[in-house]
Backbone bond lengths (Angstrom), bond angles and torsions (degrees), N, CA, C in turn:
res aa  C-N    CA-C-N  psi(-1)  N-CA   C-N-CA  omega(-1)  CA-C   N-CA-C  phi
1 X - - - 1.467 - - 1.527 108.94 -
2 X 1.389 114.67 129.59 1.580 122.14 178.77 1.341 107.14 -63.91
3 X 1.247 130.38 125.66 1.542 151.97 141.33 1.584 118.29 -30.00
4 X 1.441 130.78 67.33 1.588 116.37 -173.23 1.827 98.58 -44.99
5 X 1.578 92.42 129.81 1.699 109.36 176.65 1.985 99.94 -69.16
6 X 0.727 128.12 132.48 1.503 112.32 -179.96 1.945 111.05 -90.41
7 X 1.264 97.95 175.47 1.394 102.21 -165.53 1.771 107.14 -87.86
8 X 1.206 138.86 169.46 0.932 147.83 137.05 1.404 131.58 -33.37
9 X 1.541 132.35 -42.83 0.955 129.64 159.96 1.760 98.01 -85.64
10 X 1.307 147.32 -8.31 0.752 137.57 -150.22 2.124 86.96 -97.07
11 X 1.068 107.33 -41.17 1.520 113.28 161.74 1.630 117.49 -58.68
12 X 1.462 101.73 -38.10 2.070 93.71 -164.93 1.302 122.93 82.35
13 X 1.412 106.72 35.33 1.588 118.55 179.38 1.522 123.93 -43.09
14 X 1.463 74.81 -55.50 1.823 108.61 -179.75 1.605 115.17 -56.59
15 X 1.246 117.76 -31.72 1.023 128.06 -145.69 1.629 109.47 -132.84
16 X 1.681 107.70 -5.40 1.358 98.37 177.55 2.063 91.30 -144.34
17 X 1.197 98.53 24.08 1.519 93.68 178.83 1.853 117.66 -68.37
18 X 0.809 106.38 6.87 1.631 115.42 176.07 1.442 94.04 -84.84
19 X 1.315 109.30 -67.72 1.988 109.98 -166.44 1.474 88.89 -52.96
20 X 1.461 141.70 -72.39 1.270 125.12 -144.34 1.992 111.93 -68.16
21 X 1.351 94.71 -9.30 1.792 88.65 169.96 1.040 131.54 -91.44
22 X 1.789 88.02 -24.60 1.765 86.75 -176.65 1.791 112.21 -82.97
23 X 1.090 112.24 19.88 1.506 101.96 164.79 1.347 108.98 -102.98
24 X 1.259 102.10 -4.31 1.691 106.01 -179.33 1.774 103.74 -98.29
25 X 1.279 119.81 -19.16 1.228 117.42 158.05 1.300 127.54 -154.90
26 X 1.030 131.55 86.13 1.521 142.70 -150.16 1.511 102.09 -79.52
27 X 1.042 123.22 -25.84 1.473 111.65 168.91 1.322 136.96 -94.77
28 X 1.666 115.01 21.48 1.145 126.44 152.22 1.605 114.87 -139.24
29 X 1.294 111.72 -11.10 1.769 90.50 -179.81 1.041 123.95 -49.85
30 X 1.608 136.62 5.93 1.920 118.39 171.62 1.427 97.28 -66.39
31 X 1.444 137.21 -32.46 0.851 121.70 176.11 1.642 138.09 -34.80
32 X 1.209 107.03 -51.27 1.613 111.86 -174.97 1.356 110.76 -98.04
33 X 2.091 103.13 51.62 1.367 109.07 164.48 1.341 97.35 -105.50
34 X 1.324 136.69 -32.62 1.391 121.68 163.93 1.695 110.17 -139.39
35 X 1.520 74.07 125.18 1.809 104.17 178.05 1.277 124.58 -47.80
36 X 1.652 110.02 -37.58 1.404 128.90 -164.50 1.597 97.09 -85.25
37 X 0.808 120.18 -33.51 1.587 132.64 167.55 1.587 113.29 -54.21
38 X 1.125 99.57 -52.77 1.583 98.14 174.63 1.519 128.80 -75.58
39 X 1.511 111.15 -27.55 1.570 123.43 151.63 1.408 132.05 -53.85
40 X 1.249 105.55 -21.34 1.237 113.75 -178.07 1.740 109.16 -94.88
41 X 1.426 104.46 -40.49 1.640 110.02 158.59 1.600 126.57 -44.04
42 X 1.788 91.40 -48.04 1.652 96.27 -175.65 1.606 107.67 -73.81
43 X 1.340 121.28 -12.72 1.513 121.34 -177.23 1.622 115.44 -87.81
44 X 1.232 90.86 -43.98 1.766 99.20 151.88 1.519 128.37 -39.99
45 X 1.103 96.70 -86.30 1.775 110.52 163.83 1.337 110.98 -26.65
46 X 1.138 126.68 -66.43 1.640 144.97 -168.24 1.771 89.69 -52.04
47 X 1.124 105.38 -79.62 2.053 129.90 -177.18 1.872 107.96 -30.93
48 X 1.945 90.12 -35.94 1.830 96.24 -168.48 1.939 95.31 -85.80
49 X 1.432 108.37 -23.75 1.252 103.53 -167.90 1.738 117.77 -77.64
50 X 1.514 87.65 -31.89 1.585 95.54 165.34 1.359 131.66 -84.33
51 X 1.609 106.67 -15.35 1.241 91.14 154.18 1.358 157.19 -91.36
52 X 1.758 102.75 -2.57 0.883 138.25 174.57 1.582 108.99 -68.10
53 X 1.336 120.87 -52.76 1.001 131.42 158.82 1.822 132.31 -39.58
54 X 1.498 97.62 -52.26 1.420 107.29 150.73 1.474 121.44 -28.59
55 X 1.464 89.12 -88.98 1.043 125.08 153.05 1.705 109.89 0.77
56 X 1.273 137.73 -81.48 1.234 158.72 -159.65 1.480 110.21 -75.87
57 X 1.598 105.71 -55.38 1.535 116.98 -159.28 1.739 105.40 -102.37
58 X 1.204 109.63 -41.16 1.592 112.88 -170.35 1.459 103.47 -99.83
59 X 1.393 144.05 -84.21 1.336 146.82 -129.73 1.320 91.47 -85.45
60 X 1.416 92.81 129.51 1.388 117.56 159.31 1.602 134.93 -111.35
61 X 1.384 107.68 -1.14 1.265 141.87 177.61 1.928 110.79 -56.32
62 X 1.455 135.41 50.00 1.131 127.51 -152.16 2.201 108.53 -32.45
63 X 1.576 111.72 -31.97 1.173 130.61 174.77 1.722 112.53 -52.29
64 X 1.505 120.75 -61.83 1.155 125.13 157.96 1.154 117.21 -45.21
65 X 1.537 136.13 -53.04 1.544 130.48 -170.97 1.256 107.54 -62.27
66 X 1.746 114.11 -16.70 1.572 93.90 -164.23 1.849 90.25 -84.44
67 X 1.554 96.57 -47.23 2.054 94.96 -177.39 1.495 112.36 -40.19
68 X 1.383 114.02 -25.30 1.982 110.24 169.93 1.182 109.02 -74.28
69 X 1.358 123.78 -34.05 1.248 115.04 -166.98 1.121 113.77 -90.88
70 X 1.502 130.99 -17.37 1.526 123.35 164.03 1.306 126.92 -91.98
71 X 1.677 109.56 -3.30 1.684 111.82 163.66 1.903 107.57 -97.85
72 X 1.474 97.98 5.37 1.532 107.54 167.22 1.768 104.18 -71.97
73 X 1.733 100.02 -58.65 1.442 97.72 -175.06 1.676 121.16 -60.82
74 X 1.455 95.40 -39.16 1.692 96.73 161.75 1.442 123.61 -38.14
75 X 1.500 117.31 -62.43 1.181 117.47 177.87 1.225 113.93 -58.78
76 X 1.678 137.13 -32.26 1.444 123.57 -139.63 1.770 87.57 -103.15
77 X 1.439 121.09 -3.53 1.243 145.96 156.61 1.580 117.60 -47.27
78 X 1.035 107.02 -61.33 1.604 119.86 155.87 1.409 142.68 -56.92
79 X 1.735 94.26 -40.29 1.344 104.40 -167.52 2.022 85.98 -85.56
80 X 1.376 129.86 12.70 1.531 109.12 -161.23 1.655 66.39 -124.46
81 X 1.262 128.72 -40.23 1.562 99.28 -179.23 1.380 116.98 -68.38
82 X 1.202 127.59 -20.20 1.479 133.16 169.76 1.557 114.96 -67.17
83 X 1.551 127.07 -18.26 1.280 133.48 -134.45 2.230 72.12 -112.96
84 X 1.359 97.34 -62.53 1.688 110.97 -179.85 1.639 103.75 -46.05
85 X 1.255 121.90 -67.31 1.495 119.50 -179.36 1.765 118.64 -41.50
86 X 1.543 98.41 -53.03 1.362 82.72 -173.24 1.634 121.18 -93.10
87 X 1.883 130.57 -0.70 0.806 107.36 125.58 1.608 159.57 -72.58
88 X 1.459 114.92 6.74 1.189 121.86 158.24 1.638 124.76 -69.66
89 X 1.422 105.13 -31.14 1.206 119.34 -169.39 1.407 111.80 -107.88
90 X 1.221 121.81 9.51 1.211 138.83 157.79 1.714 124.59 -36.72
91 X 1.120 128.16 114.83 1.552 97.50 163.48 0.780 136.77 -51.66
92 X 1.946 117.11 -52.35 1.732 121.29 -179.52 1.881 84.84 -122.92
93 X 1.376 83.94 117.87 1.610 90.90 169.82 1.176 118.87 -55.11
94 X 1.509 95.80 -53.76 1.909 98.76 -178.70 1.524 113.37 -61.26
95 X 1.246 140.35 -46.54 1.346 120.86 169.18 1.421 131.06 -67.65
96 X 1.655 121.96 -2.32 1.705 129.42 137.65 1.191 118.86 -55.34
97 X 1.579 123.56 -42.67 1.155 114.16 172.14 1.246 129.83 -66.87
98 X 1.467 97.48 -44.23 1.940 105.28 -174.71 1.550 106.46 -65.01
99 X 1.518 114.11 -32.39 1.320 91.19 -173.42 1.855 124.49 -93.80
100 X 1.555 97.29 -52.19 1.913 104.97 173.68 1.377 107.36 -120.38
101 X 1.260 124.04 10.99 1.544 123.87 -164.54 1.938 99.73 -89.53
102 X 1.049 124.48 -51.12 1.251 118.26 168.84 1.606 129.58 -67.18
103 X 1.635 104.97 -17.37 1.512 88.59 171.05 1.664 91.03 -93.68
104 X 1.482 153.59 -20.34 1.101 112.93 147.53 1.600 155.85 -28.36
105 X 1.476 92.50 -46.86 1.920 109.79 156.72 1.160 86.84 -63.19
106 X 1.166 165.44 -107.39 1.708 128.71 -75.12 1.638 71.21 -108.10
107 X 0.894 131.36 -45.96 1.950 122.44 -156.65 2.275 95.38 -59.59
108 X 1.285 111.96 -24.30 1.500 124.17 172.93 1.656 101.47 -49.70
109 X 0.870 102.01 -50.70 1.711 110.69 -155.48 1.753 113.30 -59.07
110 X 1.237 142.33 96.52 1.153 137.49 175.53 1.352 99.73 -58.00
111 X 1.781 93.93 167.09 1.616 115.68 164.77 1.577 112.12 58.95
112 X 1.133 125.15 20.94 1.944 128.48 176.75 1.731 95.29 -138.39
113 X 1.158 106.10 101.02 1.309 122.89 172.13 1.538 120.63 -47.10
114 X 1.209 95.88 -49.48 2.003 101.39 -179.70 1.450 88.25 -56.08
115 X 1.365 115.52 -75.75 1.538 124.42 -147.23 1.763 101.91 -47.66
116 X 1.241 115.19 -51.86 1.776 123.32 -172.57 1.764 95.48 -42.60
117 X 0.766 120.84 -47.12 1.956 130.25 -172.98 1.797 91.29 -55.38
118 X 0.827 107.94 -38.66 1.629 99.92 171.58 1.958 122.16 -62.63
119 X 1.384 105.51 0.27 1.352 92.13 150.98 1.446 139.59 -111.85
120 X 1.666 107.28 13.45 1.199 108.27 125.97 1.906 151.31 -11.15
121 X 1.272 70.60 -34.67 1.605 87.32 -159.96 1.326 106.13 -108.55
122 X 1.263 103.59 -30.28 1.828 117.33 161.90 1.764 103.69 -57.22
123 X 1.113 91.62 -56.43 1.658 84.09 177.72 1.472 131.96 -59.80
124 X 1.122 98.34 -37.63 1.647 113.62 -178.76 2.575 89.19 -60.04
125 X 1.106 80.94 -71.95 1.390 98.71 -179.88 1.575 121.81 -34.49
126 X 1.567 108.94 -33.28 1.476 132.02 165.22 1.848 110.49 -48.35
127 X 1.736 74.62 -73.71 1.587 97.72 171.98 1.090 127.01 -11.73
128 X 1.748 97.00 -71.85 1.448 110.80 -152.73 1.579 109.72 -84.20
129 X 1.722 111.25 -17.51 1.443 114.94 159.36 1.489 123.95 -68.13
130 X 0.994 135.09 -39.85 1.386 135.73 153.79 1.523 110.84 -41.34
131 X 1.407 114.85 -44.20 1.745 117.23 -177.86 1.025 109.77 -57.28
132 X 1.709 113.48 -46.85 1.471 123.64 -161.05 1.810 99.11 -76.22
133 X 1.217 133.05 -8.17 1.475 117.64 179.32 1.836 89.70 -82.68
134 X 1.600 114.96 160.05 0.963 147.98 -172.46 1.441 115.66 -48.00
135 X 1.382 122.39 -80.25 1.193 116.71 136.15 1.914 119.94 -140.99
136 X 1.478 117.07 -157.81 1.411 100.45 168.70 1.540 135.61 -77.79
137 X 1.391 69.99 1.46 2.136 73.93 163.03 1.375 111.49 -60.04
138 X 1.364 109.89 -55.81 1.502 128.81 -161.11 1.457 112.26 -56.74
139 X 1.597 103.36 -53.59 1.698 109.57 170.50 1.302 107.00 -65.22
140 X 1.299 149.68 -23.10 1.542 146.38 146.49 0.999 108.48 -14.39
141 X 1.576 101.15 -92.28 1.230 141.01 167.09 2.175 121.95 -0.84
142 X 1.598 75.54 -57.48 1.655 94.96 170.97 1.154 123.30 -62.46
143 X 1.142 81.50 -51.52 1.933 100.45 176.52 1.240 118.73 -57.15
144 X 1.342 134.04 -76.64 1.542 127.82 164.18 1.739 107.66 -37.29
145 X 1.062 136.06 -66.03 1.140 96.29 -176.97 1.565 134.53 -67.98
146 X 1.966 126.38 3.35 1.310 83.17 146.63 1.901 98.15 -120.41
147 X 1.148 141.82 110.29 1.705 150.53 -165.27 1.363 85.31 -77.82
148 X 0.989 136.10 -14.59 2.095 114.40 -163.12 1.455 71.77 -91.71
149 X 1.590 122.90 -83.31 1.292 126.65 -147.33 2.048 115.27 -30.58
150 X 1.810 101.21 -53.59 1.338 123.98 -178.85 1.655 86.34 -46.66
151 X 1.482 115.86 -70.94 1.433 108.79 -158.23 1.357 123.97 -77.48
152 X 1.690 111.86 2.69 1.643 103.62 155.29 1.575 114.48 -86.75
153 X 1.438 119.45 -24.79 1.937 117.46 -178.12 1.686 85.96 -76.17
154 X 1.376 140.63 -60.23 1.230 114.22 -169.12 1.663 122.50 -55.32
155 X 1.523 107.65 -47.82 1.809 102.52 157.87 1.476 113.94 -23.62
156 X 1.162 104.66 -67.16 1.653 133.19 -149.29 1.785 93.32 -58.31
157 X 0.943 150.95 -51.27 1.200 160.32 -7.63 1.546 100.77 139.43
158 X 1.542 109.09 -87.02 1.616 109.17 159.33 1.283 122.60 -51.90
159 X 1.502 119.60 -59.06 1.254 111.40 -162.64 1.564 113.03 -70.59
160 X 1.278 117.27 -11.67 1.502 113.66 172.87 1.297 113.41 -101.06
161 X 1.239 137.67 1.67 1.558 131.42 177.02 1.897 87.24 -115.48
162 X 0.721 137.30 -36.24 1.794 126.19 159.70 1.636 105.19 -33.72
163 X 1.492 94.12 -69.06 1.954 106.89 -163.88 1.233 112.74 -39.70
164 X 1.828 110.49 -47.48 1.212 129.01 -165.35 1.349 111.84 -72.97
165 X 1.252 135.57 -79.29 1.274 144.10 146.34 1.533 115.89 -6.75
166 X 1.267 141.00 -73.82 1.515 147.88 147.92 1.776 97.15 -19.60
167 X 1.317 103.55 -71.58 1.754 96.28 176.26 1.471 112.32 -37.85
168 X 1.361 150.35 -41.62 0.987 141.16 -130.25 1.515 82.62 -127.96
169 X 1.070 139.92 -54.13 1.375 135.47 -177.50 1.519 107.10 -58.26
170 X 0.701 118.81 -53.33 1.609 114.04 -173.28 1.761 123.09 -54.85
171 X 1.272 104.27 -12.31 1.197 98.48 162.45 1.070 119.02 -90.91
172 X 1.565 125.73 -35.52 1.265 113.83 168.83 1.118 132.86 -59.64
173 X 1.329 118.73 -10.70 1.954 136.85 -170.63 1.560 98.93 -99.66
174 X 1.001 116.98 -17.40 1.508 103.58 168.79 1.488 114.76 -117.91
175 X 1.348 119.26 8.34 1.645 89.56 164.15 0.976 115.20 -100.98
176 X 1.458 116.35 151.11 1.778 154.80 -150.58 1.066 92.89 68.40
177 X 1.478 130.38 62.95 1.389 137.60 145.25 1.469 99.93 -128.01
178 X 1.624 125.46 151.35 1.673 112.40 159.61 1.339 88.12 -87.96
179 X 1.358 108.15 116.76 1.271 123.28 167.71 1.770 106.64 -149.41
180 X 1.429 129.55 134.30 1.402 147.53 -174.49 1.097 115.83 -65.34
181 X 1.163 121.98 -16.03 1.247 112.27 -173.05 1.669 97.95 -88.68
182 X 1.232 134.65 138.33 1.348 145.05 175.92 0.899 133.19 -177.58
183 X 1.371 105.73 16.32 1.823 109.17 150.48 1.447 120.58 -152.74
184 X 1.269 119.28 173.43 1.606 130.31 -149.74 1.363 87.90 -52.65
185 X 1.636 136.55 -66.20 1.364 151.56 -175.70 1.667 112.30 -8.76
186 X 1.537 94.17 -68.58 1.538 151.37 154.25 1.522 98.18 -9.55
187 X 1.191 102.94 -89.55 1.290 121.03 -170.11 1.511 123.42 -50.36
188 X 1.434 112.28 -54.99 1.146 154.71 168.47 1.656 86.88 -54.47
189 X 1.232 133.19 -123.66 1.269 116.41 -174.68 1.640 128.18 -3.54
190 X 1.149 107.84 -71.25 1.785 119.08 167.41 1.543 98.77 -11.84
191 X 1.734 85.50 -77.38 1.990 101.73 -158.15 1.328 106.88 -52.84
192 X 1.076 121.20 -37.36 1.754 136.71 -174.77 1.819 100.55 -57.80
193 X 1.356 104.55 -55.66 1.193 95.23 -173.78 1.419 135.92 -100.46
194 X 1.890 103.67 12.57 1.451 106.62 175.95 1.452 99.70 -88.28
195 X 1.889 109.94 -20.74 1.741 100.53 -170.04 1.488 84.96 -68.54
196 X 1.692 144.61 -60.99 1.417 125.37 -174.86 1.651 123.98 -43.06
197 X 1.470 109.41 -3.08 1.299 95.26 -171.91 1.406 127.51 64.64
198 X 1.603 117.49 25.13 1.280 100.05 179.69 1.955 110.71 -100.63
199 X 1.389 105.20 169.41 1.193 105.39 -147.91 1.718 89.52 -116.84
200 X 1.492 138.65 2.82 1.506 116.96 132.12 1.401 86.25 -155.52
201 X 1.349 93.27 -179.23 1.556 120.76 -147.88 1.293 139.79 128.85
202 X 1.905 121.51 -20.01 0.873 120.86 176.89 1.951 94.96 -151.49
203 X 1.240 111.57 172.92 1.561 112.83 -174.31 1.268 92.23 -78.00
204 X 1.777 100.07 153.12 1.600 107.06 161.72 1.123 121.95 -85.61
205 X 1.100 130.32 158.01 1.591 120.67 158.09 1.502 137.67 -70.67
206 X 1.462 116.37 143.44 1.814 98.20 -171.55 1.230 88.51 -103.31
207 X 1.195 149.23 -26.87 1.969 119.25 -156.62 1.536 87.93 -83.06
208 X 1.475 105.67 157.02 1.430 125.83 158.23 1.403 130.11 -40.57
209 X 1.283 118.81 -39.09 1.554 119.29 152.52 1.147 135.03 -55.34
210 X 1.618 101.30 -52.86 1.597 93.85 175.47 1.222 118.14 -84.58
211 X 1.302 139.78 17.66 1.578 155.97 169.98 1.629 98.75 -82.34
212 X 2.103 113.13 -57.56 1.173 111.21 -174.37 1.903 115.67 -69.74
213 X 1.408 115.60 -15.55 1.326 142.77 -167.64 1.687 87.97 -85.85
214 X 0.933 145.44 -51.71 1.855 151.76 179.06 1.466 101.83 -51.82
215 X 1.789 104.59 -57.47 1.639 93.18 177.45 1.075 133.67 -76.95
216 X 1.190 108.45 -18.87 2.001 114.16 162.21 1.073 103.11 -76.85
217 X 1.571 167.39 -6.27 1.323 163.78 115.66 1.531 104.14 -4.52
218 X 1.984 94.05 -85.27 1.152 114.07 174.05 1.442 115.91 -15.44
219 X 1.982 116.10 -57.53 1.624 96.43 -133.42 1.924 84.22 -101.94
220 X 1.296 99.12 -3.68 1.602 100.98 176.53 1.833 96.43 -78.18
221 X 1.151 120.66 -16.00 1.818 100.85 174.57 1.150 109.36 -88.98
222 X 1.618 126.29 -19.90 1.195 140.44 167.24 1.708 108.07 -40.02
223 X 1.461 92.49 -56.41 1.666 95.10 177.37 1.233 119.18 -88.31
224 X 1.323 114.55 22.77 1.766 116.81 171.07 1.411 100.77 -101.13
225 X 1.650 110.36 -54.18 1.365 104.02 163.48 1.848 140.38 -53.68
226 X 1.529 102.83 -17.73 1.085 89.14 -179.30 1.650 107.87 -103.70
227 X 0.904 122.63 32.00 1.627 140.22 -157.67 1.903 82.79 -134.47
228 X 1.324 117.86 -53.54 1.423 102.30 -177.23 1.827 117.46 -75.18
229 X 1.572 89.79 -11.94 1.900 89.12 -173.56 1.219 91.31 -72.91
230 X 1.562 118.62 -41.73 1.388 118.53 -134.21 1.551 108.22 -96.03
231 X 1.529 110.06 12.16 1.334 118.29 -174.81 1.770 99.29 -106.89
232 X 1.293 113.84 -26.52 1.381 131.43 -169.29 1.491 102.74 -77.68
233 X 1.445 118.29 -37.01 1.127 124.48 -162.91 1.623 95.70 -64.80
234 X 1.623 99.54 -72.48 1.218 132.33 -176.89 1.358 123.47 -46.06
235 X 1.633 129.91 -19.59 1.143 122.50 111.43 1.305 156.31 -46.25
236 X 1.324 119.96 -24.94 1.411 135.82 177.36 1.415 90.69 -74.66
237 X 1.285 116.78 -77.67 1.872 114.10 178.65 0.987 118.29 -21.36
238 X 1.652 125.23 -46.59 1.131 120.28 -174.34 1.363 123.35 -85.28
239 X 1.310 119.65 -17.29 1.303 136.57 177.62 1.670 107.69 -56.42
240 X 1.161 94.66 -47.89 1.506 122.35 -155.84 2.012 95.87 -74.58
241 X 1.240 89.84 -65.11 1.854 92.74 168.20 1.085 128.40 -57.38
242 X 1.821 124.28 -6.01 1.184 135.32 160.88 1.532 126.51 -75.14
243 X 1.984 83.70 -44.35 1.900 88.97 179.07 1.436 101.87 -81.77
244 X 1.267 139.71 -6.46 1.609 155.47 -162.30 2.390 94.85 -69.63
245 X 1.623 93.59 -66.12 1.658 139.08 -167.55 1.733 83.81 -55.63
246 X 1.611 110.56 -55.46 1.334 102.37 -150.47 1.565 95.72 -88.96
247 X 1.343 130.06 -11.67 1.557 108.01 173.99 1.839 98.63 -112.69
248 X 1.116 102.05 24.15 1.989 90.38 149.67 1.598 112.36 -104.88
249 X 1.113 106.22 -8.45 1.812 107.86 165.62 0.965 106.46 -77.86
């Protein structure tokens, strides 16, 4: 008698692909509870690798090296709160560690050149977790069901690889201009405060770039703010439809 082969949804691929990996690796599946989380890692990584690289091979700007090197510590800031979360939440700690959990620590560590080359390996490691989900339906899939989370790492995401980048460009767009801005501090302040939109506090820029570089600041805080209204709102609604639920019972 033939065996009906069963279906794919008839298994719950989609829908239970976490349990069937994590026996295949128990010391990282929290990971592929959110996708958008891990995109934002691999963009990191990628952003820290090039700048490091920069960093090394191109800039000669002692002013620029320092703006890499303090959106280095920023990042390696992240990548050690990411490094803490998922060994706590680990199943078997010790097999997070033995396998990607320590080149997470050392790739954490600012300012040690060997060690930073260790997020390399984060990436590769990124990669191959994204590979290992089913296909991009599935990471879709994830994603819509939770849209706040996706759309705070993509916020999160722009508005700090804008800031950073703008930091580092702007010095180069204004020299052989008399223009104030001229050092990492400088810059860094500027970028900080055109994404707030504030209207003094720091020098403007005179060349044409960094004037057109101010209004893309600008309209990227635009979308920080409306990502922060629109999260405030969207709590209140819900607040409200909660206490709504709980006095019709």
């Amino acid at each position: 008698m033939n065996k009906a082969v069963p279906k794919e949804e008839d298994l719950g691929l989609s829908t239970s692909y976490q349990e069937n990996t994590s026996s295949k690796n128990s010391g990282y599946s929290q990971q592929l509870r959110h996708p958008a989380w891990q995109l934002c890692m691999l963009i990191l990584s990628i952003y820290a690798l090039a700048s490091l690289s920069l960093e090394a091979l191109v800039i000669t700007d002692p002013e620029i090296s320092k703006i890499l090197v303090t959106v280095d510590l920023m990042i390696c800031l992240v990548f050690l709160a990411d490094f803490l979360f998922l060994f706590f939440t680990a199943t078997s700690k010790r097999s997070y560690m033995l396998t990607w959990g320590w080149i997470d620590l050392i790739s954490s560590i600012p300012m040690a050149e060997p060690l930073r080359w260790g997020r390399l390996a984060r990436v590769v490691r990124i990669v191959s977790i994204l590979r290992a989900v089913k296909s991009i339906r599935v990471i879709g899939d994830t994603i819509k069901v939770s849209p706040f989370e996706t759309l705070s790492v993509m916020t999160f995401v722009i508005v700090f690889v804008s800031l950073s980048i703008s930091a580092g460009l702007i010095l180069e767009f204004e020299r052989g201009f008399e223009s104030q801005l001229k050092s990492s501090s400088d810059a860094l302040w500027w970028s900080f405060l055109s994404v707030m939109n504030a209207k003094a506090g720091f020098h403007l820029p005179v060349s044409p770039e960094g004037i057109l570089t101010t209004v893309y600041l600008n309209k990227v805080g635009l979308l920080l703010f409306a990502y922060i209204n629109g999260s405030v709102v969207a709590w209140l609604v819900s607040s409200r439809s909660r206490a709504a639920s709980v006095v019709e019972e």
